[in-house]
N, C-alpha and C positions, 0 to 999 in steps of 0.2 A: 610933705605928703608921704604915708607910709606905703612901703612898697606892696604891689599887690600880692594877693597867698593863692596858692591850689593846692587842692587836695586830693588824693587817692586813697579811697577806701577798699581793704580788702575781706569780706564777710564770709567765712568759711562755715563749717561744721565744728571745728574745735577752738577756733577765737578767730578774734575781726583784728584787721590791722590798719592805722590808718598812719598816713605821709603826706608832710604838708612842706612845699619848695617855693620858692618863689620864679620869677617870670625866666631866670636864667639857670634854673635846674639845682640851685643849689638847695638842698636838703635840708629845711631848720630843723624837724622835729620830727621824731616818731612817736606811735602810742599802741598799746590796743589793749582792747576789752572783749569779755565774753564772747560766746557763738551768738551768730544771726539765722540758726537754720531753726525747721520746721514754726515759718512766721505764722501759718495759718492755723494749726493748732492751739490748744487754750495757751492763754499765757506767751506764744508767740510774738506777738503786737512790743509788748512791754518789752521782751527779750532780745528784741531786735532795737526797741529805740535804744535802751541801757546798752549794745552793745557801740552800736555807732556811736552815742553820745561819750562813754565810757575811753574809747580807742582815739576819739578826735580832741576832747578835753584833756589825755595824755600827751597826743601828739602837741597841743598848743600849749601847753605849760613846758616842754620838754623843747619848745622854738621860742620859749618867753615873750609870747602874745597873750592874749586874755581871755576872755572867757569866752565860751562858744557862743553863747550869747549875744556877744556885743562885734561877734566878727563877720566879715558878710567875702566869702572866698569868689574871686574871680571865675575860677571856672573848678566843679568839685566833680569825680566821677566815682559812682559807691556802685562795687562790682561783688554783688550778695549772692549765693548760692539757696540753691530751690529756686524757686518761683511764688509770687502772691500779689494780686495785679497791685495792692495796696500799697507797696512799699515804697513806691515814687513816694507820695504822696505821704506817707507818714515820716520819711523821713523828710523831706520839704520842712515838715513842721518844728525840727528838732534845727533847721543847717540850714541858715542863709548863703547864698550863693547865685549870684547873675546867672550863672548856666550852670544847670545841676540835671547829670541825667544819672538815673538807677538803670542798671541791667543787671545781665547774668555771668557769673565768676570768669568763666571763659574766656572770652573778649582778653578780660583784663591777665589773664593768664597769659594768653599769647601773645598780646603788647608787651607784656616784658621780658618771656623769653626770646622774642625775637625785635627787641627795640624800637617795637614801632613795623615794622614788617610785615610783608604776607607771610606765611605758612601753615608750619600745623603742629598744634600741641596735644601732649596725652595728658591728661591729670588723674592722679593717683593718689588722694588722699584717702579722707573715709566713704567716698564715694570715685566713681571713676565716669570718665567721659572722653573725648575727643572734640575738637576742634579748629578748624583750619578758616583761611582766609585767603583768595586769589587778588593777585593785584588790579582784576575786572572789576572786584567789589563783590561777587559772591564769594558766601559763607556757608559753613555748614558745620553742625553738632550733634555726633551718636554719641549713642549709652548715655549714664547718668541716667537708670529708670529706677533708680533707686534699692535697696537694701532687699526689697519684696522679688523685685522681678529683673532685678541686674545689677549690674556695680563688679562685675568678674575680671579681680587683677585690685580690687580695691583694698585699702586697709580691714574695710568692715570684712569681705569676704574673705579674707586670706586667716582672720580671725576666728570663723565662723567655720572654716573649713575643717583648720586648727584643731578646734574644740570637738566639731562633729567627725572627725577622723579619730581623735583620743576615745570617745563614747565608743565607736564600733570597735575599737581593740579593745575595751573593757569587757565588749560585751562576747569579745570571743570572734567577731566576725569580719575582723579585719585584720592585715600585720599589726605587729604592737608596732608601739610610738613612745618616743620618752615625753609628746606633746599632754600627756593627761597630767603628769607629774608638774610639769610645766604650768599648764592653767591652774591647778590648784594652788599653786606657790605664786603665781602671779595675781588672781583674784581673793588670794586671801580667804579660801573656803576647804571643808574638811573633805569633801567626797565631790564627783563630778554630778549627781544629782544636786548637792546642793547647791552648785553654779546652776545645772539648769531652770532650776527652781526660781535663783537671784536676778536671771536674766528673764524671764517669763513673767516676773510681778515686778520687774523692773526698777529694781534695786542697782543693776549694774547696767548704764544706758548704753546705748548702742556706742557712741562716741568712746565709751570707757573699753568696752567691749573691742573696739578697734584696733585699739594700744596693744592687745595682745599679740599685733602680728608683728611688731620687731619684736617677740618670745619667738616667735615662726621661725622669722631669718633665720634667728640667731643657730634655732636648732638644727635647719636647714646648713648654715654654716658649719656646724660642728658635725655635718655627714647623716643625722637624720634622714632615712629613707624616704618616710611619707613626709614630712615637711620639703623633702627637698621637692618631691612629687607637687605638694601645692604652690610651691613658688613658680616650677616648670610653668603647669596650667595657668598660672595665674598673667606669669610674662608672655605665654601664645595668645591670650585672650586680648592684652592690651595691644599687641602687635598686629592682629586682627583687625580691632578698630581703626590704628592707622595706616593699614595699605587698604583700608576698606575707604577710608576718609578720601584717600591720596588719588583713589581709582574713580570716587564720585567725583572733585573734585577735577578731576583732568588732569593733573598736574604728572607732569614727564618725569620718565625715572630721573633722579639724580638733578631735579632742579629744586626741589623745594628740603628747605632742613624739618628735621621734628624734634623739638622738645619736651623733657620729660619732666613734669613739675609736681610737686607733691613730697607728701613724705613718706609713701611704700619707695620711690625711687631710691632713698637714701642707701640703702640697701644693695650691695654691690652685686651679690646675685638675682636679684630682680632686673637689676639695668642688662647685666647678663642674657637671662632668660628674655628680655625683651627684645633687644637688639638682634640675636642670631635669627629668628623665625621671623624678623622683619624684613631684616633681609633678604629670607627666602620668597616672601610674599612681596615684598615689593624693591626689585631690583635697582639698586642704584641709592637706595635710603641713607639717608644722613643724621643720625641722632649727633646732639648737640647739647653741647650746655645751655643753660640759658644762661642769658647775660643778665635780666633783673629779674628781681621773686617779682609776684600778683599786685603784691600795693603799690611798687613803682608802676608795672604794668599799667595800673589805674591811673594816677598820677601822669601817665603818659597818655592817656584818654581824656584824661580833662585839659591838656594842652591842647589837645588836637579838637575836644568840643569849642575850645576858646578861639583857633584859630591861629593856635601858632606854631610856626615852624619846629618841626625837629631836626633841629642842627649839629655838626657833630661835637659844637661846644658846648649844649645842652648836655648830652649824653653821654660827653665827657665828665661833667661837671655830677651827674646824676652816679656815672660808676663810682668818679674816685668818694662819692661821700655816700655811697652805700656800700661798700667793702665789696665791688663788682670787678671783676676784669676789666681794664681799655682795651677794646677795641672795635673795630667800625662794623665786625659782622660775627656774629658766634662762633665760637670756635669748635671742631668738631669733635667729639667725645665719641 
């Protein structure tokens, strides 16, 4: 009899990642494919099966199982970004699985920075949000209103700030910025009209657009004034979110950790900018590593939809075979 599989699916903005273990944590396979976002727009539907199908048919060639087709996973949890009531449902059609639930990225974010745990995570990719989890069972999830009317502290926005701070020193009516020189050389255009032009007929999509904010940091790192100025704003805003989270929540100073997940984090001065005005705002704060990225996160969702313990040989077994730290509770950063 072969042994049973679970899978974690992780569906962002800039690619989907999926991780397939078996009943004792041990890791066969990873994979991933394209983005799962904006499903309800045209072309959506498709871009979202291709990507799931695309990340889990890597993952099982990559654990030398067979085809997605012919596999039917114990318990699967596919942790997609945005929202579309569809997507249960369309992915159903693509992933056999006894127990197969779709939500929303969060969840599975803070499953894995905190192992399975209550607390509360910030996410800071190309969009930004907050999310926590008490050991009562409630939850709660601000920001994440997207690129039009929030996302501040996000990859897109720090991008966008970027470029719209270089336009006002062009145009005379801000400090200069070495950020224009920057976008130019980064998007591969001759003048900054002609980026705005690229980004307006949508030549250069927002996800592409977002990359530009490790050009930010970097400038930011290299003593750039106004770049340094938009990482500042950008780390009080996420700091906001979670002493705002921590205070809905009820959670006592200095009992709950928060983790920082995403890729604007990687960025030593954003973790920076985040942490000190957290601090201020919410006394007692504990920023943390996380112990697993989103797809474990997930992966630790579908154990738990299936019913089975998280033990710390499980989570042993899941660190050492995903390049994780051991140990039994996050360590604090």
């Amino acid at each position: 009899m072969s042994e049973e599989l679970y899978l974690g699916v992780d569906g962002g903005q800039s690619h989907t990642e999926a991780v397939i273990a078996n009943g004792a944590g041990n890791i066969l396979g990873r994979g991933r494919g394209g983005p799962s976002n904006h499903a309800e727009q045209p072309g959506g539907h498709e871009r979202l099966l291709r990507a799931v199908v695309d990340s889990v048919t890597s993952a099982l060639r990559a654990a030398g199982q067979g085809r997605i087709a012919d596999i039917e996973f114990a318990a699967a949890h596919c942790a997609m970004t945005g929202g579309a009531d569809y997507k249960e449902g369309a992915i159903a059609s693509v992933l056999r699985a006894r127990r197969l639930a779709v939500g929303h990225d969060a969840p599975a974010a803070l499953a894995g920075a905190m192992a399975g745990e209550p607390g509360l995570v910030i996410i800071a990719g190309t969009g930004a949000v907050a999310y926590g989890e008490r050991d009562d069972g409630r939850s709660l999830r601000i920001g994440g209103w997207g690129f039009l009317f929030g996302d501040e502290g996000s990859g897109f926005w720090i991008s966008v700030e970027g470029v719209r701070r270089a336009m006002r020193a062009f145009d005379g009516v801000a400090e200069p910025t070495v950020l224009g020189k920057l976008a130019l050389e980064h998007f591969g255009v001759p003048d900054l009209g002609k980026l705005a032009m690229a980004v307006y007929h949508e030549e250069i999509s927002r996800d592409q657009l977002a990359r530009f904010a490790a050009t930010v940091h970097r400038a930011a790192a290299g003593g750039d004034e106004v770049a340094r100025e938009i990482i500042a704003e950008g780390g009080r805003f996420l700091a906001r979110l979670a002493a705002t989270s921590a205070q809905r929540l009820e959670f006592r100073p200095g009992e709950t950790s928060v983790g920082c997940v995403g890729g604007v984090f990687r960025g030593e001065l954003v973790r920076e900018a985040f942490a000190a005005p957290l601090r201020e705002l919410w006394s007692g704060a504990r920023v943390v590593e996380p112990r697993f990225d989103p797809a474990v996160g997930a992966l630790l969702l579908a154990y738990r939809l299936a019913g089975r313990q998280r033990t710390d040989n499980l989570l042993s077994n899941l660190a050492r075979q995903s390049g994780q730290k051991e140990h039994t509770r996050p360590n604090e950063g």
